[in-house]
N, C-alpha and C positions, 0 to 999 in steps of 0.2 A: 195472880197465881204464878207461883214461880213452874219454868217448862226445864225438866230435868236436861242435860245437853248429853247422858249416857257417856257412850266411852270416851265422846271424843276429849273429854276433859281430861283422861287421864292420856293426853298426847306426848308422843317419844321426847318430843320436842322441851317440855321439863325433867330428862332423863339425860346422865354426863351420857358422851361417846361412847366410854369403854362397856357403860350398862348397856346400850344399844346393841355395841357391836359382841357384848358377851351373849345377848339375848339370841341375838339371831345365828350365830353359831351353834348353840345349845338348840334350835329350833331345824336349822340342816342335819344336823347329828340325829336328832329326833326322826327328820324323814327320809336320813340315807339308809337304802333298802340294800341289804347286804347278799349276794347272791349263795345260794347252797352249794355245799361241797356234795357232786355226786360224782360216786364210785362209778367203775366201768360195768359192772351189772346192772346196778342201778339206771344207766344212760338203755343198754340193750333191753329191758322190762320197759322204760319208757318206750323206745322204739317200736317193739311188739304192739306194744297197746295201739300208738298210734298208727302200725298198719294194718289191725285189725277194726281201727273206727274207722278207717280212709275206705274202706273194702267192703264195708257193712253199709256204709252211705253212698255209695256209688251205684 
């Protein structure tokens, strides 16, 4: 009975460089987490919240 060998058969290693190194770029891009633009109310509403949980748990 043939034992399937899964992914490792489709290893990088039959793949040129540049697919390689296009993949893995495309794959950072994917899980660069870009930070939000907050306004300065926006920051002061955060704030408030957070010292009205600081104060509640205390």
């Amino acid at each position: 009975m043939l034992k399937d060998r899964g992914i490792k058969k489709w290893n990088t290693s039959l793949m040129l460089s540049e697919h390689v190194n296009l993949l893995k770029k495309a794959l950072e891009e994917l899980n660069d987490i870009k930070k939000p633009q907050v306004d300065e109310q926006q920051l002061e509403e955060m704030n408030l919240t957070f010292q009205l949980v600081l104060e509640n748990n205390s």
